[in-house]
N, C-alpha and C positions, 0 to 999 in steps of 0.2 A: 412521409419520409421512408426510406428505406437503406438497409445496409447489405455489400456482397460480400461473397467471397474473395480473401487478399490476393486469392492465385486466379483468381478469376471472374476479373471485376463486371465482366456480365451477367454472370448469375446470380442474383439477387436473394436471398434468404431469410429474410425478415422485412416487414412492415408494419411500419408502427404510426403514431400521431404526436405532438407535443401537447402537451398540457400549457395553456394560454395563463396568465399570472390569475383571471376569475376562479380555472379549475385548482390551482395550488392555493391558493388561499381556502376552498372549499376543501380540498383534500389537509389543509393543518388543521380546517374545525371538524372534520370527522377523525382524525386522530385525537386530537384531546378529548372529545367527547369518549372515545377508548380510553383514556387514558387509566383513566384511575380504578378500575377494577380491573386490569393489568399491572398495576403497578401493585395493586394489595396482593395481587397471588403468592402464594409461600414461592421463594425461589426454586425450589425442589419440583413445583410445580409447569414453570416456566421452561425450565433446564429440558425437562421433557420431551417439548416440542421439538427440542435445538437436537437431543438424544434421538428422536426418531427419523426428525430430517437425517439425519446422519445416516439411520438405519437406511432409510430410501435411495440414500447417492450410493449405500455398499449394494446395495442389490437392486432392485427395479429399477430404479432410474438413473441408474449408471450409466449403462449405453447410450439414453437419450442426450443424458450433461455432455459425456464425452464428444459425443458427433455433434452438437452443437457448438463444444467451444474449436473443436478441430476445423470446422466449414467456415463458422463466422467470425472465426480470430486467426485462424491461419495455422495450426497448430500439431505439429507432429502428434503420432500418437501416443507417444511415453512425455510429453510435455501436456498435452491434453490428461494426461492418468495422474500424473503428479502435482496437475493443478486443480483441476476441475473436481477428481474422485479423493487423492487422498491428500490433498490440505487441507480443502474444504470440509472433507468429513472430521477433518486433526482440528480444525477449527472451533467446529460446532461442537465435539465432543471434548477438547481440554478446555473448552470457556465453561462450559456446563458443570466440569467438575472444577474448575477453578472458582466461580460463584456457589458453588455447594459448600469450597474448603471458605470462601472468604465470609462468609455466615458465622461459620464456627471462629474465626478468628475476635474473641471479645476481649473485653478488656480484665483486670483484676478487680475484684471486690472484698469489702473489707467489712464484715457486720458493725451495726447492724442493716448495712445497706449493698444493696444488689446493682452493679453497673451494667448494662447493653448497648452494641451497636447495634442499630436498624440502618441497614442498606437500602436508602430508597431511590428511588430514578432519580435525574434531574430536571427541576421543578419552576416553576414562576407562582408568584403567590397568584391568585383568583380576583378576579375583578380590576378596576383601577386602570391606570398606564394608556395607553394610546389605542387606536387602532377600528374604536367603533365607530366613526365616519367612514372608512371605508369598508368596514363591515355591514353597511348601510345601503351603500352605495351598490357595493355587490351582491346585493340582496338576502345578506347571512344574517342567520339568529343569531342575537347575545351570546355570549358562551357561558356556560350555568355557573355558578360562584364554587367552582371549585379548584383544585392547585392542575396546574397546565403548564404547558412545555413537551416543546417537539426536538428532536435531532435530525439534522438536516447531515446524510449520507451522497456520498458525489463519489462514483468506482472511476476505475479506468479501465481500459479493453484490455490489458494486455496478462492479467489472470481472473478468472473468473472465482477464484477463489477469497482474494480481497474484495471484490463486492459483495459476496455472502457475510463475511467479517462484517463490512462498514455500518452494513445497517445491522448485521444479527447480532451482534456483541452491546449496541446500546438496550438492543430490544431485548435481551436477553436479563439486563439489569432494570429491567421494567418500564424503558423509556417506549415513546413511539417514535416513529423516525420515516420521512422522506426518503423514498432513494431516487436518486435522478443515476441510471445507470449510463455509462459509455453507447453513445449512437454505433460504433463499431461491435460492443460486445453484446448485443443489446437480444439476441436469440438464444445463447445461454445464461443472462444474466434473469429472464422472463421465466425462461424454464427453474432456476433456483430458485425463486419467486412463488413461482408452484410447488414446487418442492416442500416449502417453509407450509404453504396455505394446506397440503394434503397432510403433512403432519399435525398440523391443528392449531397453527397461529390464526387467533380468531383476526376475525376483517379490522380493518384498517390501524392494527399494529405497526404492520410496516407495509407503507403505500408507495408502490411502484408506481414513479412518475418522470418517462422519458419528459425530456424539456430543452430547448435552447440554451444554454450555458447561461450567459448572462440574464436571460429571466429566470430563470431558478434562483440563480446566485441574488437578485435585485431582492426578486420578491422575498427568500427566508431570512436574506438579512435586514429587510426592514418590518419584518414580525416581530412584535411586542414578546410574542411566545416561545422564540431561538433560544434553548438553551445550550445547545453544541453545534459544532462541524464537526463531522468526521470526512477525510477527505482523502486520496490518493491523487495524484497527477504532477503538474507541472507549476516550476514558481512562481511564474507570471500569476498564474489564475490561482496560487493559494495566497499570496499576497495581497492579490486585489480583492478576494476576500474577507481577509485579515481586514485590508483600510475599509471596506466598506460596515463591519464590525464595531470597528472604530469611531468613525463618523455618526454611528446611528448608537451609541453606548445610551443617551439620554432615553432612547425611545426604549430600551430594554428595561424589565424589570427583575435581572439577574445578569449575573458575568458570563456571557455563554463560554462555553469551552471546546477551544479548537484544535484539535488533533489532527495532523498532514502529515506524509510522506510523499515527496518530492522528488526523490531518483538520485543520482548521485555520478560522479568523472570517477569511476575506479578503477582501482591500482591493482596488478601483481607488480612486487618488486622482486627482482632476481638476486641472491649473494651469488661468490663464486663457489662456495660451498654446495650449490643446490644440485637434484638431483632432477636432470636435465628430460628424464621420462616424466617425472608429475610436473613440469613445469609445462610440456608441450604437451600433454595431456590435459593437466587443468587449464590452460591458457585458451586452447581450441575450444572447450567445452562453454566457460564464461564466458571468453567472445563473442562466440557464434550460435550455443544455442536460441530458438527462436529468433535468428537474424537480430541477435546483440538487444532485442525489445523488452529487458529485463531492468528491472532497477536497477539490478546489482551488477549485472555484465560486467567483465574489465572491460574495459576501454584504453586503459592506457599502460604500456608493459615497460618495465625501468630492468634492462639485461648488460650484465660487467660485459668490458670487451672483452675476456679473456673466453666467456662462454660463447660472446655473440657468435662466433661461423660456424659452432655446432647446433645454437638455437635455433638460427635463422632456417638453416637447410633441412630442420627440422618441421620445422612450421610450414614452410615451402612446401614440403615433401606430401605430408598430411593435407595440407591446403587443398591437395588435387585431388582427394578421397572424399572431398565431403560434399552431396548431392544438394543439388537445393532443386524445388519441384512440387510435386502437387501432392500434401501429405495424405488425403485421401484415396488416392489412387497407388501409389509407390510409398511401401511402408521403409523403404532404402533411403528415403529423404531425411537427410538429417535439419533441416530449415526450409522454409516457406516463404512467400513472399511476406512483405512489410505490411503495416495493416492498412493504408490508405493509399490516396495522392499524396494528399497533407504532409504524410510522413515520406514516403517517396523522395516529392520534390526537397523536402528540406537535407536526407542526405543526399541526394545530389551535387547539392549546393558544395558540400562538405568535399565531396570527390573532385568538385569544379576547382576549389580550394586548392585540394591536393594537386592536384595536376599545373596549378598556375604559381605556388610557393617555390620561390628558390631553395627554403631549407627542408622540404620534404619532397620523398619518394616513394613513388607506389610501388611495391614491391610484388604484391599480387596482388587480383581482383580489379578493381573499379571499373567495370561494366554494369550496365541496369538497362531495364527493359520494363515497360511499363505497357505494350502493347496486349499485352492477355494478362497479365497479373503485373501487379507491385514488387518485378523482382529487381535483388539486387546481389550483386557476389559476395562471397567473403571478402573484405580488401585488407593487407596491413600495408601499414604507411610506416615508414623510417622518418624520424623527425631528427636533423640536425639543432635545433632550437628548444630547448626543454619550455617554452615560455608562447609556442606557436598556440594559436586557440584551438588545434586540434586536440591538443594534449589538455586542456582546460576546460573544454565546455563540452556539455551533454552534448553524444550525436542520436544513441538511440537506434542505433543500426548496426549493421554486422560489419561495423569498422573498426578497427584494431590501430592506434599510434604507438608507435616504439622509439625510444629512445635508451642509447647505448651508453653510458657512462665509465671513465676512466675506474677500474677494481679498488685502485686505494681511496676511493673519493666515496665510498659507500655512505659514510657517514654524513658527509654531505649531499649526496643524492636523496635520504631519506627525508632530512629536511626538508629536499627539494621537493619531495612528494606530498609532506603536508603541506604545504604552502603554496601549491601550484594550483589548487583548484579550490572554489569556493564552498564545495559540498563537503562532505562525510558520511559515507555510507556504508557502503562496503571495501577493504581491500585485503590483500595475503600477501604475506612473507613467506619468501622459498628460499630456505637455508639448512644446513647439516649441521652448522655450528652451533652451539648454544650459546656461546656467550654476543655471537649475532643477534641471535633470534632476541636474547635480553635485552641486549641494545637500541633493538628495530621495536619493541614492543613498547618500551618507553619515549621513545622518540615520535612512533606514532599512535601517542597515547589518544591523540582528539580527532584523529585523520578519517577514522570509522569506528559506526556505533557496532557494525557486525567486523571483528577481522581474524583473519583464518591464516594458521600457521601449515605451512606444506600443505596446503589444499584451495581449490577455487575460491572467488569470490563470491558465486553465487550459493542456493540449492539450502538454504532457511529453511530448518524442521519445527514446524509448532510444537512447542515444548522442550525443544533441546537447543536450538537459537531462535529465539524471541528478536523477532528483525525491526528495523529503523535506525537512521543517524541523524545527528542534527547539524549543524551550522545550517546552510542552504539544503540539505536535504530533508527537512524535518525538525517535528517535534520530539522526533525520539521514543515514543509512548510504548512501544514493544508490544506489538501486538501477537500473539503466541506465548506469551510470558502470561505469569499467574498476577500480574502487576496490573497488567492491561483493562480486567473489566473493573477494576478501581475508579479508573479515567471514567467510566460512565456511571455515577453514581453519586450521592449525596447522603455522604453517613448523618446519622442524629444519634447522637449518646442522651441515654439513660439513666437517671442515677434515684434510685427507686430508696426511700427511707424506712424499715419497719421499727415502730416502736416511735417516743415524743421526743422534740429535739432537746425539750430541756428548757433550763435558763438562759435567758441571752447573753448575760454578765457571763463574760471570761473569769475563771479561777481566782487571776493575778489583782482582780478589779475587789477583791471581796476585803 
């Protein structure tokens, strides 16, 4: 197998193999045999490793992360800086000090007895449950009678900084964990990999295992030993393995626990109140950086008429400033090509749409070219139709739908925003007023888990917004948040007695 470059899909930059269902089933009995003197280490100990990785992405192997995720994901280089260097590093060093504070987090004690949490991975009891015929079959030892459970991590290509997360945040709470990384991200995602192993996560903590989708997915969810997903991508594939979870619940000997984030149709809305520079400023920026490949990108813009022919000529104007090109070559490029065909053809599809709906107009863009790279232009589209599936469903590309609304009908338009798309993930209110702003914020109280008043939809800072939404976009779990390494852990309370209990007989009884 191999993956290229999106601007230039001759050049090839990584070669890699799949791991066949024999090697991942070997690769879950070398993890749990780690298991458990990784899981006993003080977590101060653990934190460490995640603290020094961090060290190594701020300095030596900065440069390498970077040029890796710029070549093999497409990636400008202030998009490469903010994902690859300093999320990633926001990552590993606020998990680290988040599991240090949630240690100290205990409960009340009341003499003459002492209460504790112990924070330990998540677990399957030892022995029992299913799975030794085919541990037979594939020529694997017994697993020794000890407590086992794996987390099964699945990145996507489009930050390399969410792949460090998926699998470093359970391993960090002493689980061990799979990572089946992105075939597209798959030369930065190796390189963080090393990263993790040169800091000093001992061997097979977390085993990097490119794989065919659906045998990854087959084979960890019919492991007796799953105790979680953690997972970024699309809902087809977090769903199907949700049911495949589902289906196989008898063969588990624990709840595993699944954690997704799924992407999201978001929104800027416009009041007439707003100010018409952060609107076509943030609007340009969500849209289109990384050719709209973002979770959070808007995708879909709600403008009163009374502002639209100064928004519009506005976006227009700017529209003609923004390069798209080869980010490694021309650091003037403010977007790249798309990351595949796959993705390619499917906006296509979306542009073929536009151009054949009576209720939409391209206003500019919808050219693509696919003969040297995966590119595709800025496009915005004019939707007469607030209800067209361009305004409703993920595109995933540097496409932009707009629809114009009558100024007194705000309050209706807002509605129209929560209810138009089946996700929730990100969106922003652009207004002066406040008693809008109050209004818009109640109104879209369930519409998104991250939402931003006078400012983009995108650009989540670990530790000052903690990202995910839920309906169709997610579980929600906040990753960046002091909440998040909770999700990967298994408290046990302690209730310690000094001194004898006494008589059995209650007072009342005598």
């Amino acid at each position: 197998m191999s993956s290229a470059e999106p601007f230039n899909h001759g050049h090839k930059v990584a070669k890699f193999c799949y791991a066949d269902k024999a090697l991942l089933h070997r690769a879950i009995e070398a993890s749990l045999a780690a298991r458990k003197e990784w899981d006993l280490k003080p977590v101060a100990d653990r934190a460490q490793v995640f603290l020094k990785a961090a060290d190594l992405l701020s300095g030596p192997r900065r440069a390498e992360v970077l040029a890796k995720t710029m070549v093999g994901q497409g990636k400008t280089v202030i998009q490469a800086e903010i994902d690859a260097a300093a999320e990633l590093i926001d990552f590993f060093r606020f998990n680290a000090k988040f599991a240090v504070e949630l240690e100290g987090e205990q409960p009340l004690s009341v003499p003459p007895s002492t209460n504790s949490v112990l924070y330990r991975g998540l677990e399957v009891p030892p022995g029992g449950g299913t799975g030794g015929e085919l541990r037979e079959a594939l020529g694997l030892a017994s697993p020794p009678l000890l407590p086992q459970g794996f987390v099964a991590a699945i990145s996507p290509f489009n930050f390399t900084a969410i792949g460090g997360n998926l699998a470093g945040a359970p391993a960090l709470m002493g689980n061990v964990v799979l990572w089946k990384p992105s075939d597209t991200a798959m030369l930065a995602s190796y390189a963080v990999y090393r990263v993790l192993r040169e800091a000093g996560l001992p061997p097979n903590i977390i085993q990097f295992v490119p794989a065919d989708g659906p045998t990854f997915g087959d084979t960890v969810t019919s492991s007796e030993h799953l105790c979680g997903i953690n997972f970024t991508g699309s809902v087809p594939t977090f769903k199907h393995l949700w049911k495949q979870v589902a289906q196989n619940l008898d063969r588990f000997r624990t709840f595993p626990r699944l954690a997704g984030e799924c992407g999201g149709k978001n929104f800027h809305f416009v009041h007439r109140s707003a100010d018409v520079d952060s609107v076509v400023s943030g609007t340009l920026r969500s849209a289109f950086e990384y050719g709209g490949q973002k979770c959070s990108a808007c995708s879909r813009l709600y403008v009163p008429r009374s502002l639209w022919p100064q928004i519009k000529g506005r976006l227009l104007e700017e529209l003609r400033g923004i390069k798209v090109g080869n980010p490694a070559e021309d650091f003037g490029t403010f977007f790249s090509a798309v990351i595949d065909a796959k993705s390619f053809g499917r906006i296509r599809k979306w542009l073929e749409h536009a151009r054949s709906s009576p209720s939409l107009t391209i206003l500019a863009g919808g050219q693509c070219d696919d003969s040297v790279g995966y590119f595709v232009e800025p496009c915005i589209i004019e939707s007469k139709d607030p209800q067209d599936p361009i305004m409703k469903e993920e595109i995933f590309g540097p496409v932009l739908a707009t629809y114009v609304y009558p100024d007194e009908e705000y309050k209706e338009t807002l509605q129209l925003v929560d209810r138009t798309s089946s996700y929730g993930l990100t969106g922003a209110v652009f207004a002066q007023d406040r008693d809008v702003l109050r209004e818009a914020t109640e109104l879209l109280r369930n519409a998104a888990g991250n939402f931003y008043i006078n400012d983009k939809s995108t650009g989540s800072v670990v530790g000052q917004q903690p990202f995910g939404g839920a309906r169709a976009s997610g579980t929600n779990d906040k990753p960046g948040g002091p909440h998040y390494v909770l999700r990967w852990t298994s408290p046990q309370v302690i209730k310690e007695t000094r001194g004898p209990l006494g008589d059995w007989r209650y007072p009342y009884m005598q």
